[in-house]
N, C-alpha and C positions, 0 to 999 in steps of 0.2 A: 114925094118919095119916088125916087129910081126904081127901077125894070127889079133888078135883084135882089134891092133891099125890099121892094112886097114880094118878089117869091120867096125870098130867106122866111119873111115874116109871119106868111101862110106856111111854112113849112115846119114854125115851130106852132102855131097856133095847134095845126094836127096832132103835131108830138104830144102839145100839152093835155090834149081830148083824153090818153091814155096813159096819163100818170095824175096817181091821184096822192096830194100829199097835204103835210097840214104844217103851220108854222108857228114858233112863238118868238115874238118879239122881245127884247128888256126884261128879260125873268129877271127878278133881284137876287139871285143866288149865284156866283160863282162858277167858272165854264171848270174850272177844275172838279168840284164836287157833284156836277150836275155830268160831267162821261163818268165817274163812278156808274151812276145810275143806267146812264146812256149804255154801258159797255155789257151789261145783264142781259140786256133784252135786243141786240143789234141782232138782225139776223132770226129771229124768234119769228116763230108763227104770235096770231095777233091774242090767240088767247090767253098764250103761253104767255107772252109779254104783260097781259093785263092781270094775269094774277100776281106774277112776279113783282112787280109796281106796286100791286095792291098790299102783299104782304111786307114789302121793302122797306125800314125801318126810317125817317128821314122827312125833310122834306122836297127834296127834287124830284122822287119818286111819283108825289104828288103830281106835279106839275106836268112828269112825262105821260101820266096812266091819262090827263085831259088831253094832254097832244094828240097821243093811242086811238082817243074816242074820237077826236078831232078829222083822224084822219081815214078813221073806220066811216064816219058822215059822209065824207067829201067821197071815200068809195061808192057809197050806197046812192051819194046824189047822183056820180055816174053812168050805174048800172041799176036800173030802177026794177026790172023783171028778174034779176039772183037775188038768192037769198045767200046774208053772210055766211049761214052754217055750211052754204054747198062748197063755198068757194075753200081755198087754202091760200087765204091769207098769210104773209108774212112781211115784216119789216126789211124793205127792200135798203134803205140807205139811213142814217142816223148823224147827223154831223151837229155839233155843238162849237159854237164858233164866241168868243169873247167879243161882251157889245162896251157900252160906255163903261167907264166908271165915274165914280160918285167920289169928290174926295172932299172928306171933313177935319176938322180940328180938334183935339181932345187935349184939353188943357197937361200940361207934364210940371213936376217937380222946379222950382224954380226959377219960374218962368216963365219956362219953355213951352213948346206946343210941336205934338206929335201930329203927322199926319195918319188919320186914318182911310183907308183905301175900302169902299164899297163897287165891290165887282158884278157886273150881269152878265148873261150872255144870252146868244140867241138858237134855236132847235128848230133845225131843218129833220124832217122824218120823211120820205117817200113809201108807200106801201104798195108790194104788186102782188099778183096770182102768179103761183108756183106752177097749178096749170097749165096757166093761159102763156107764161117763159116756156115752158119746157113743151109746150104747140108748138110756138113762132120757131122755137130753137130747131125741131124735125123737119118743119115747112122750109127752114133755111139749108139744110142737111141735102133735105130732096130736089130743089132747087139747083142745090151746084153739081147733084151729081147728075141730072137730066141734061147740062149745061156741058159737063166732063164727055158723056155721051156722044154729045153732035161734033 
């Protein structure tokens, strides 16, 4: 490996230290019916979003309130000294992306045969501190005007 490509490398490995996110691969349900779901809870704090999911009629809802927990883990494995309650969690990024589909035969009127189309997709979810952004975001503030300054 080249000089830049392990700096590039180390430079995302960093990145990765402070995004904590969770993924589902080939859910069997539909990318259409499944941002229904997605679209409730984008942008939600994490608690907001878990009950939202929880009372949500369906079953995608299902699938996103495990991603939710999914990615509430991968926080906690990060930051092992907070506690969830202190933090303000929220659903930083939500994207639902169409994976394979499945295509089958269902016999039709004579003769014939229909194709039927079984869709999955797949759920990216990033979770960050509203905190710990609206810190960095001051830090970045003070910085350029210290910078304005000289």
């Amino acid at each position: 490996m080249g000089a830049r490509k392990h700096i590039r490398a180390e430079e995302r490995k960093e990145a990765k230290k402070n995004q904590y996110f969770a993924r589902l691969s080939n859910c069997p349900i539909p990318a259409r019916k499944m941002r229904l779901a997605a679209d409730l809870i984008r942008g939600e704090s994490v608690e907001r979003a878990l009950h939202l999911l929880k009372t949500s009629p369906g079953e995608a809802p299902k699938y996103l309130y495990k991603v939710v927990l999914s990615a509430i883990a991968n926080w906690q494995g990060k930051n092992e000294g907070v506690r969830l309650e202190e933090s303000t969690l929220y659903i930083q990024t939500l994207t639902v992306d169409s994976a394979r589909t499945l295509k089958r035969i269902r016999p039709a009127p004579q003769g014939r045969a229909h194709r039927i189309r079984k869709r999955s997709c797949h759920v990216n979810m990033y979770v960050a501190n509203r905190m710990q952004e609206m810190e960095d975001v001051v830090n970045e503030a003070v910085e350029q005007t210290e910078e304005n300054k000289k």
